[in-house]
C-alpha positions, 0 to 999 in steps of 0.5 A: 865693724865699728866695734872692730875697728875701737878695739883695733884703735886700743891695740894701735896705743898699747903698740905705740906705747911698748915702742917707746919705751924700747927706745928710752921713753916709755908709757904706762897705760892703765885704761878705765873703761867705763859701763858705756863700752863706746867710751874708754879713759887711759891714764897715760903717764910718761917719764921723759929721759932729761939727762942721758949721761948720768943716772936718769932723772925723769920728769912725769907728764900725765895725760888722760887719753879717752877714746869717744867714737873711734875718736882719741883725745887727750887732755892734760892732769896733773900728777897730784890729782893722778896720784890721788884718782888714778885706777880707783875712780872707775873700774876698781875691782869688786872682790867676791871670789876672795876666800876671806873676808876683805878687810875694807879699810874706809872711813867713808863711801861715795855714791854715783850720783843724788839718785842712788844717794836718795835710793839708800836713804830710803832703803832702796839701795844697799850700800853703806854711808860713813865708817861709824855707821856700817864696815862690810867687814864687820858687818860680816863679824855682826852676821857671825855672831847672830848666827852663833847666838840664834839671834835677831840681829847683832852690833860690834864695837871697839871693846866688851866695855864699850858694848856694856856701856853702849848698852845701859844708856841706851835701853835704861831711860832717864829716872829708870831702873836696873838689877844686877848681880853682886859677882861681876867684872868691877869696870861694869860695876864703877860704870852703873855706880859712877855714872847711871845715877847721873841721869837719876838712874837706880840700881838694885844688887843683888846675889847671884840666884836670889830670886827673891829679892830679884822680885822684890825689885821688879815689884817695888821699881819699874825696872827696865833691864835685868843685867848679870853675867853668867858665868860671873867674874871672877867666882863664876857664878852661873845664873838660872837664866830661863828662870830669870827671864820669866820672872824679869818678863812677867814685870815687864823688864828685859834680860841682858846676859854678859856671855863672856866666860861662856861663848855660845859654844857653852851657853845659848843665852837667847834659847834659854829666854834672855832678851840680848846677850853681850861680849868681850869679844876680846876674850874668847870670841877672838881668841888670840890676845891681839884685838878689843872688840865687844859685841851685842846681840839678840832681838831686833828692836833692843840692837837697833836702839842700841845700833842708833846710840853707838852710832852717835858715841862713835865706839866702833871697831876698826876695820883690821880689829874685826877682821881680827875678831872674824878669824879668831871666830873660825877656831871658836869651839876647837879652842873653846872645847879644848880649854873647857876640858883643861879647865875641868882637869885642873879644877878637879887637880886642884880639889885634891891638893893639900896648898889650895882652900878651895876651888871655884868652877862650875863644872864641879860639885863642889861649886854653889851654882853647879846644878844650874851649870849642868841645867844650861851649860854644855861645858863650863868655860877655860876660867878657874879660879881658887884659894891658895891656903895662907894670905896675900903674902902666900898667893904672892909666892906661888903666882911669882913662881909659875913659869908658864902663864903669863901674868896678865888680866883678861882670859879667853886667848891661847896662852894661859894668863894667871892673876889675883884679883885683889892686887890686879883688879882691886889693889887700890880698894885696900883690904877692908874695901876688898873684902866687903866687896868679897874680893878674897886676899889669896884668891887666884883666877886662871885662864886656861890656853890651849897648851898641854893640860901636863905641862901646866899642871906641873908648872902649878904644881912646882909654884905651889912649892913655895907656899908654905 
């Protein structure tokens, strides 16, 4: 009867409420109902009429109306602290049924009180602490992509750089060393060259494939990591990954594989034995040119270490960003096959044509690395890159004459992006540096969209018109 008669209390207020907004004044009553059901708090905010000839103007009064035993009380708040609590405090709604994931745009979490905040320090409660920490939303991405790598575990961050970067520091120790491959992305590179021999790090280079020398390296350093992409940037180099990671494990070192040009839609990096497997996620993983973001994944241990230094250098991605990442994941292998399929097409067009010298792409015999694309990979990614027959001042003519793509670094989105390398990536070496570090004066690299095959092709094939 009790209960019969509270609730008969509430519908008196809201009653009284619509009352007097017919007659001029009116109340708006958003009521916070507490666990305890005996106990409610409505903030009640009243906008009294001041001038009743002119255009109103209202003055705000707030009150906290809270009904404890049948009993109402009222005590006054200001508007400052209604605007800043008013519906969020308690109550606030604890989405589950959306269709897509919430984008949870916080810096921070609360917590009850100490016991539930010791509870989580302890791991006894799941929640989350502080944005650099942990996002729901992009924990969601970290979830997907472990999912897509066969992984153990997985950790985002604000771009591919980032999670390279990220990567190095934290599993290389102090004194330490690490192989990488000569054909790679050149910011990796300045990165290892620049800045691991701050902390007395070595570094051995080697080519793509060359087995040998990669054990002489494990042999003569104690190396730690073995990092290479697969395929390289930009002559997309594939390396024996399974062979790799036996090699590497025998000594002791671990296998980090950029994936990037691949996905794993193309390239299942762990099942072939490496240790972790990194991302752009800004290229493929997203898909769409709009978002940076770089993810790691792979066992447990390595990501966690990982996981505790980005946690210190705050690289993390944005809340919207990895929302942004998480959609463009659902389209994944629908664009990843259709570029795969284009790229083939043009890589074979392009063979055949009387103005190109050569043709970089696994998915071709002619590629030095093709056996081992065939072995490991089930399409051989979006990425084309070839010689246009002449110099710079040649590829300069047909990169300006093409309509269609874009002229643009990065790969991996819907639209077709077209660059040379050696004026996009590596203009400032000058030609003798460029060519030491075999970044080829008429070379092109092209990232394939998911617009018509015929359309490109024939946008190509009208630029290369104007090469002599």
């Amino acid at each position: 009867q009790s209960e019969y008669l509270q609730k008969l209390k509430y519908r008196i207020i809201i009653l009284y409420s619509t009352f007097k907004m017919k007659l001029g004044t009116f109340n708006v009553a958003k009521r916070e109902v507490s666990a305890n059901s005996s106990s409610c708090t409505r903030m009640v905010v009243k906008p009294v009429l001041t001038n009743k000839k002119a255009l109103p103007s209202r003055k705000i009064v707030v009150s906290a109306v809270s009904v404890e035993n049948g009993v109402p009380k009222v005590k006054s708040v200001d508007l400052s602290t209604s605007s800043v609590h008013a519906g969020e405090r308690i109550g606030r709604p604890k989405v589950s049924d959306a269709l897509t994931t919430p984008i949870v745009q916080t810096s921070t979490y609360f917590f009850k009180n100490t016991e539930e905040l010791i509870a989580y320090q302890e791991e006894r409660f799941d929640s989350y602490e502080y944005g650099r920490y942990g996002n729901p939303t992009s924990r969601t991405c970290e979830e997907k992509i472990k999912a897509l790598e066969g992984a153990e575990d997985c950790v985002i961050s604000a771009s591919g750089m980032n999670a390279v970067t990220s990567m190095l520091l934290a599993l290389i120790p102090a004194n330490g060393h690490v192989v990488t491959t000569s054909d790679c992305y050149w910011r990796t590179r300045q990165f290892m060259l620049n800045f691991l021999p701050k902390m007395n790090i070595g570094m051995t280079v080697i080519k793509p494939n060359d087995f040998e020398g990669l054990e002489k390296a494990l042999k003569k350093h104690k190396v730690t990591l073995f990092f290479t992409e697969s395929p390289t940037n930009p002559y997309l180099r594939c390396v024996d990954i399974k062979r790799a990671s036996e090699l590497c494990h025998a000594h002791g070192a671990a296998v980090c594989i950029d994936s990037t040009f691949a996905t794993p839609i193309n390239q299942q990096a762990i099942a072939l034995g490496a240790d972790l497997v990194l991302h752009s996620g800004t290229k493929y993983l997203a898909g769409h040119n709009d978002v940076l973001a770089g993810a790691l994944a792979g066992k447990k241990e390595l990501v966690n270490t990982v996981r505790n230094f980005h946690h210190i250098m705050g690289g993390v991605v944005d809340p919207h960003a990895a929302y942004l990442l998480l959609r463009g994941m659902k389209t994944l292998q629908l664009r990843v096959e259709r570029q795969n399929a284009t790229a083939l097409d043009l890589a074979r067009r392009l063979e055949k044509h009387p103005k190109i010298a050569r043709v970089w792409y696994p998915g071709v015999e002619s590629h030095p690395d093709h056996a081992v694309a065939i072995k490991q990979m089930t399409g051989f990614g979006g990425v084309v890159s070839f010689e246009v027959k002449g110099g710079l001042q040649d590829c300069i003519k047909f990169i300006d004459n093409v309509k269609l793509p874009y002229i643009a670094p990065s790969l991996g989105g819907v639209e077709s992006l077209i660059e040379m390398p050696a004026v996009q990536s590596y203009w400032t070496f000058g030609p003798e540096r460029r060519a030491e570090i075999g970044i080829k004066e008429n070379l092109i690299r092209f990232s394939a969209g998911i617009e018509s095959v015929e359309d490109i092709w024939n946008d190509i094939v009208q630029a290369l018109e104007f090469v002599p």
